[in-house]
C-alpha positions in Angstrom: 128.3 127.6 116.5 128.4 129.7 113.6 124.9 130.2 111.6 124.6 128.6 108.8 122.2 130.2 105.7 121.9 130.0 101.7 123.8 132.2 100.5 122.9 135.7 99.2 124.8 138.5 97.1 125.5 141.0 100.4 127.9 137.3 101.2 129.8 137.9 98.2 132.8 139.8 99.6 133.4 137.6 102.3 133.2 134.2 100.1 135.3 135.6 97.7 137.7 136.7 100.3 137.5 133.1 102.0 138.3 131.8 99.1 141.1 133.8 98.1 143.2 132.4 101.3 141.6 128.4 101.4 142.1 128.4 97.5 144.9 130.8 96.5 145.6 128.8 93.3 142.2 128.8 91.7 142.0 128.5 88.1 139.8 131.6 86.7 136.5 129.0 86.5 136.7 128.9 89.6 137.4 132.2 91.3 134.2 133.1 93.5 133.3 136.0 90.7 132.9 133.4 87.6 131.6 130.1 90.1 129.1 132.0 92.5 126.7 133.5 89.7 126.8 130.0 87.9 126.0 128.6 91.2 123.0 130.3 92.1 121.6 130.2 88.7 120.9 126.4 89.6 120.2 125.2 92.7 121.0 128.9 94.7 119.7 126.5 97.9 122.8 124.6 97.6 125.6 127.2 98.3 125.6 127.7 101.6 127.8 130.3 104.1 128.3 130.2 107.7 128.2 133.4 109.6 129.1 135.1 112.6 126.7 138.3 113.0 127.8 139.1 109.4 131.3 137.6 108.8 131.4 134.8 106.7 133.4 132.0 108.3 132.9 129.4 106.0 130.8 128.3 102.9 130.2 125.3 101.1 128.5 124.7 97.4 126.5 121.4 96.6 124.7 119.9 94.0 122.9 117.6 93.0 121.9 116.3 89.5 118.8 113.7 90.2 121.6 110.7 90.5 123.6 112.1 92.8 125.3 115.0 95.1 128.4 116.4 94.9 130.2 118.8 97.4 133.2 121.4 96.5 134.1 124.2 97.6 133.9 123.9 101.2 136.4 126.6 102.8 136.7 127.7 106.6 138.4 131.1 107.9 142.0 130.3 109.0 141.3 131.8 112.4 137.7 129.5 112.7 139.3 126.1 112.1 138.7 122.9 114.6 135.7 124.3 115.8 133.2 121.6 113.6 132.3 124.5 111.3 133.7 122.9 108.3 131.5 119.4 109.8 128.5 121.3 110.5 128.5 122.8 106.7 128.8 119.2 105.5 125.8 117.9 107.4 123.9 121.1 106.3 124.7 120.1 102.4 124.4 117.1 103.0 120.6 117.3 104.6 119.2 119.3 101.7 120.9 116.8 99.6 118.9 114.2 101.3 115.8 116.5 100.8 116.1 116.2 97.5 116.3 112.3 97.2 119.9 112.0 96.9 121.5 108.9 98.2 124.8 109.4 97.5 127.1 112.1 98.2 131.0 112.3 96.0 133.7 115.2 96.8 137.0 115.3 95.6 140.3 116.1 96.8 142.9 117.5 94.8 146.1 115.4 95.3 148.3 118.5 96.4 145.5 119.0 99.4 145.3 115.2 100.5 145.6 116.9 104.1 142.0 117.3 104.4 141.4 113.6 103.6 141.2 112.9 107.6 138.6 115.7 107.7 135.7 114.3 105.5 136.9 110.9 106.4 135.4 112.3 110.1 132.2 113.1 107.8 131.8 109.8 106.8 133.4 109.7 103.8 135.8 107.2 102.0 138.5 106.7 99.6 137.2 105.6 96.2 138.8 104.1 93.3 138.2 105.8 90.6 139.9 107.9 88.1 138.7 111.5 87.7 138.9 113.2 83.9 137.4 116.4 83.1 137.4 118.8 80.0 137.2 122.2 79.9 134.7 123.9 77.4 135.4 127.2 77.6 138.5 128.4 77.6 139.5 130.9 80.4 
């Protein structure tokens, strides 16, 4: 099993690479150039990678706002799927969410990814009702 570690800048190519191929149609707030250095500006615990001597195989960002956690971002190499990586960087968020006093974890899915429903449904997770709005406030 990959090791999994906070992330730090000498990670950067490989995230960004990652997330290139998991997320090909990012929009440009969240390409791993303009997401990564708001990330670690708060909470820099909460992005984690996983690593293979020094190839990232998989990262995953939290947060948590004193209510509760969220997870996105979660990506793993093509090549390192089915292997629990993707699980074991859930767990990892998940337990310095818990550190933290969170109690409750959300993630979404966007619709046109619903594949990876069965995979945090494995975590533990399940379908909410709720309907999602967001506004953008700056302009990309």
């Amino acid at each position: 099993m990959p090791n999994i570690v906070c992330y730090g800048s000498e990670h950067f190519p490989g995230v960004d690479a990652l997330w290139k191929n998991a997320f090909p149609d990012d929009k440009a707030w969240n390409v791993a150039a303009a997401a990564i250095p708001e990330k670690t500006r708060f909470q820099p615990h909460l992005m984690l990678v996983a690593l293979e001597g020094t190839l990232v195989v998989g990262s995953v960002m939290a947060g948590y706002d004193g209510h509760r956690g969220w997870i996105s971002r979660i990506a793993v190499l093509n090549s390192h799927r089915k292997k629990g990586i993707g699980q074991a960087l859930i767990a990892a968020a998940e337990e310095r969410l818990a550190t933290l006093g969170c109690v409750k974890v959300n993630l979404q899915v966007v619709e046109s990814n619903s594949a990876v429903v069965a995979f945090y449904e494995r975590a533990g997770y399940q379908i909410e009702r709720r309907i999602s709005m967001s506004k953008l406030l700056r302009h990309y």
